[in-house]
C-alpha positions in Angstrom: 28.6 0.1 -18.8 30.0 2.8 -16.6 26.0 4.4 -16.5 24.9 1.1 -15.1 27.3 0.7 -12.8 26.7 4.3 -11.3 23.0 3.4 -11.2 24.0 0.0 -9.1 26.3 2.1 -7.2 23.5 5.1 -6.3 20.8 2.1 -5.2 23.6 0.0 -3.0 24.5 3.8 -1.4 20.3 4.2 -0.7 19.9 0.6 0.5 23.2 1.4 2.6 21.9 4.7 4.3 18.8 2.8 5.3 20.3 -0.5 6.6 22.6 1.8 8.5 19.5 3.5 9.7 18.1 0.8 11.8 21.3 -1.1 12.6 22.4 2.3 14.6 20.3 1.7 16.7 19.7 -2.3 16.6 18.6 -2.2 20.7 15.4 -0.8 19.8 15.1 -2.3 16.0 16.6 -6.0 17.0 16.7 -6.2 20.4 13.3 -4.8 21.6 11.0 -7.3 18.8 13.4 -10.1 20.0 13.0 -9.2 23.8 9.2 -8.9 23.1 8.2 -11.9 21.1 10.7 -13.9 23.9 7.9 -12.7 26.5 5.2 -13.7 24.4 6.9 -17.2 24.6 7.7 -17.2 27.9 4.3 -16.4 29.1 2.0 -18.4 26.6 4.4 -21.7 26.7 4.2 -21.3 30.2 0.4 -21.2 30.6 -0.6 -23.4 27.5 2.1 -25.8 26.9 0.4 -29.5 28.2 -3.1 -28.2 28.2 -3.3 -27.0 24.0 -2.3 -29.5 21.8 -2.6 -28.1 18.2 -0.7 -31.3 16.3 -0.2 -34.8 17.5 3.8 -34.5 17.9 4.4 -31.3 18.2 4.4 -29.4 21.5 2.9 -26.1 21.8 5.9 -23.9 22.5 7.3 -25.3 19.7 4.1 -24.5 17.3 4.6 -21.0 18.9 7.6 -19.8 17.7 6.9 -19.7 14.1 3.9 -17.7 14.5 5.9 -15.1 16.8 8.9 -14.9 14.6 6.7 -14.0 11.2 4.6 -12.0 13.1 8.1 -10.0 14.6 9.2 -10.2 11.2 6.3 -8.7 9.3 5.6 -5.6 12.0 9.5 -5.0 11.4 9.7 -4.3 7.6 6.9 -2.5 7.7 8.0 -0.1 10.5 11.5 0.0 8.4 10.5 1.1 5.5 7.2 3.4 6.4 9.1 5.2 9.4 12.1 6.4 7.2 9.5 7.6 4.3 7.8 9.4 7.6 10.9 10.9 8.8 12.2 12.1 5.8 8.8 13.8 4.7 9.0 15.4 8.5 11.9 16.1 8.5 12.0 17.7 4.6 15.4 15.9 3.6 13.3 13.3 1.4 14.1 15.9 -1.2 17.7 15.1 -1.5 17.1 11.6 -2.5 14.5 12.7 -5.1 16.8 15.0 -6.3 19.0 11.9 -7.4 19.4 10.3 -10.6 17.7 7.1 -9.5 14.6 6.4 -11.1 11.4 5.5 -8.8 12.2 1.6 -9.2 15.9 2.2 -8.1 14.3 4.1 -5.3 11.7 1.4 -4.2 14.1 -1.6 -4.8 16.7 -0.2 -2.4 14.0 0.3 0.7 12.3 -2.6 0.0 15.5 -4.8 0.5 16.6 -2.9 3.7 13.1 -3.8 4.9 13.3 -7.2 3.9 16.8 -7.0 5.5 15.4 -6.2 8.9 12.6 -8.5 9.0 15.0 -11.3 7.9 17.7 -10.2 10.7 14.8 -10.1 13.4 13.2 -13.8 12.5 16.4 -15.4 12.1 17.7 -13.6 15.7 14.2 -14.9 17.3 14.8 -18.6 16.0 18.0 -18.4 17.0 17.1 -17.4 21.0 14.2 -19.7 20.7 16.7 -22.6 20.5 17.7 -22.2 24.2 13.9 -23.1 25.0 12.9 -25.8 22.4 14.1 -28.1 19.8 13.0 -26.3 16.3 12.7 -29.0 13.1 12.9 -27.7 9.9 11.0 -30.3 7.7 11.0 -28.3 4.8 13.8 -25.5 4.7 12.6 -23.9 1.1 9.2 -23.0 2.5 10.7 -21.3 5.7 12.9 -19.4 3.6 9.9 -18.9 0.7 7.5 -17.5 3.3 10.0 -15.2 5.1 10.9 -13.5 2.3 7.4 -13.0 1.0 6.0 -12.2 3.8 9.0 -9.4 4.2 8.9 -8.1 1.0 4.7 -8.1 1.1 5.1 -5.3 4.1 8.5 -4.2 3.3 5.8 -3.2 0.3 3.1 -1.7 2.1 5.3 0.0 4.2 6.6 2.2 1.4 2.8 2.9 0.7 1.6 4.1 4.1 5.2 6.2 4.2 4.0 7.5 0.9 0.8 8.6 1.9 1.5 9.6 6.0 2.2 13.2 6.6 2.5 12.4 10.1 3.8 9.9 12.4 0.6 9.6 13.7 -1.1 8.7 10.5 1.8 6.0 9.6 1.3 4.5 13.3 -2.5 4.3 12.2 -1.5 1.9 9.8 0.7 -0.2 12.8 -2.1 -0.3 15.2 -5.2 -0.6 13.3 -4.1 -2.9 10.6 -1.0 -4.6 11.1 -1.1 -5.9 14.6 -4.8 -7.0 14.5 -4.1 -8.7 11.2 -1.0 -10.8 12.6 -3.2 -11.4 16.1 -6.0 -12.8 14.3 -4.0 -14.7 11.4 -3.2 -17.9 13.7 -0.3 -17.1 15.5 -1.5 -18.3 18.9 -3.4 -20.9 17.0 -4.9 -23.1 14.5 -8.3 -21.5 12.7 -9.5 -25.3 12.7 -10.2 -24.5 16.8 -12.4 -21.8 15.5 -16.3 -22.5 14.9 -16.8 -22.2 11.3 -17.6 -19.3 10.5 -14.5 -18.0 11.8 -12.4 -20.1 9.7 -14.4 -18.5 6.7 -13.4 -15.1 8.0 -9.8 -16.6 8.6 -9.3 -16.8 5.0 -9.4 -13.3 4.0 -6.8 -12.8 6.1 -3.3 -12.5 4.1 -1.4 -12.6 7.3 -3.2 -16.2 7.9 -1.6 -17.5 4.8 2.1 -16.4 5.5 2.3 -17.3 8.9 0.8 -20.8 8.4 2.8 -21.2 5.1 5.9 -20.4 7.2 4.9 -22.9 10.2 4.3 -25.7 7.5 7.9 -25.1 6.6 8.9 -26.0 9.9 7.1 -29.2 10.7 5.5 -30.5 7.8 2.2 -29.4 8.6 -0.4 -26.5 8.1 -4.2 -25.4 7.9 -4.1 -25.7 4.3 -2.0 -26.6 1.3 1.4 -24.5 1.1 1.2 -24.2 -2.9 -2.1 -22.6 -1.8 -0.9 -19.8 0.5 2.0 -19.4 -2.0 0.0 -18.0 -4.5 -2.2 -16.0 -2.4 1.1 -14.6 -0.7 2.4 -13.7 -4.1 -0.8 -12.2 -5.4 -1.0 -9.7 -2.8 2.6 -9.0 -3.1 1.9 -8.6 -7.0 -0.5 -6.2 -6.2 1.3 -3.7 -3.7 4.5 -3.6 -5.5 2.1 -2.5 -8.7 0.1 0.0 -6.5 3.4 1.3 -4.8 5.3 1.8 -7.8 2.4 4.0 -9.7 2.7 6.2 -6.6 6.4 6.5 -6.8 6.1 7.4 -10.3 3.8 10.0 -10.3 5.4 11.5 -7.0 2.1 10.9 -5.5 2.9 12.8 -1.8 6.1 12.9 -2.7 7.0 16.2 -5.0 5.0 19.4 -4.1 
């Protein structure tokens, strides 16, 4: 009894040090997304809202805003957990926390839930400001909840593999710019895929990023591109498949141990 609770205590003490990480300096990890995907609103409502009409009662600044906040939630655990991997390895004190007694699913569990914390604390902050601009229904509060933590814990997930194998802040901001960002642009936040021709929609659907943000936006009003069970279990396939991928490199101290 007294080895698990030392265990539970060593993974809550990680998962503290790297909540307390990012909410040190909360401007630039709360703040800064919020202030960002409030401009996004401001500017897009502003210029679309009468002249797009995606679904019959709902207006377009209000389709908006669940795109924006899982986008500003996804780009957030990922930078959470894959910047302090980077820093640590840079920095060379990553070798204090493998010098611990936790084992490499003690290690991943604790980063992955500070990740999923910040991408949680960023949506729910976004929704929140959103309010002062548009009434928000939430027709189906399980989804909205089952979404934003899979889609969290999806790049909490692949953030720990890029931090894994990044050397270099450049390398990890490779993975930020040239995969993240043009996965969430192109995954329908702006947008339906059904005002794409056809062969776009085809291409729409390889796109994981398509199926959390519009399982997420179906939480919210009841309505989506496709079936929610559907994005669900393509959601929690990839998800399967990272947390299997990123624990085999934690194990073998792939990048990790010289």
């Amino acid at each position: 009894m007294s080895l698990i609770n030392e265990q539970t205590r060593g993974v809550f003490t990680l998962f503290k040090k790297e909540v307390l990480r990012f909410w040190r300096v909360a401007f630039q990890t709360i703040a800064s997304p919020v202030i960002t995907a409030l401009l996004y609103l401001l500017i897009f409502s502003h210029v679309l809202e009468g002249r797009v009409q995606i679904y019959d009662d709902v207006p377009y600044t209000a389709f908006l805003i669940p795109g924006l906040i899982m986008m500003s939630l996804l780009q957030n655990a990922f930078a959470n957990s894959s910047s302090s991997l980077v820093q640590s390895k840079v920095m060379g004190n990553i070798v204090f926390i493998l010098l611990t007694p936790l084992t490499y699913l003690q290690f991943f569990l604790a980063f992955l839930a500070a990740a999923i914390l910040r991408g949680l604390v960023v949506g729910l902050s976004i929704y929140l400001v959103a309010l002062f601009f548009v009434d928000m229904p939430v027709v189906h509060l399980s989804w909205v909840m089952t979404f934003a933590f899979l889609g969290s814990a999806l790049l909490g997930t692949f953030g720990i593999i890029a931090g894994i194998w990044s050397d270099r802040f450049d390398q990890m901001a490779a993975f930020q710019n040239f995969v993240i960002v043009p996965l969430t642009f192109l995954s329908g936040v702006f947008y339906s895929i059904h005002s794409l021709p056809p062969v776009w929609q085809a291409i729409s659907k390889f796109n994981p990023f398509f199926y959390m943000i519009d399982g997420f936006r179906y939480g919210f009003f009841g309505k989506g591109d496709i079936s929610p069970w559907v994005s669900f279990a393509v959601v929690s396939t990839f998800l399967a498949l990272l947390v299997v991928l990123s624990l085999k490199m934690l194990k073998s101290g792939y990048k990790l141990r010289g």
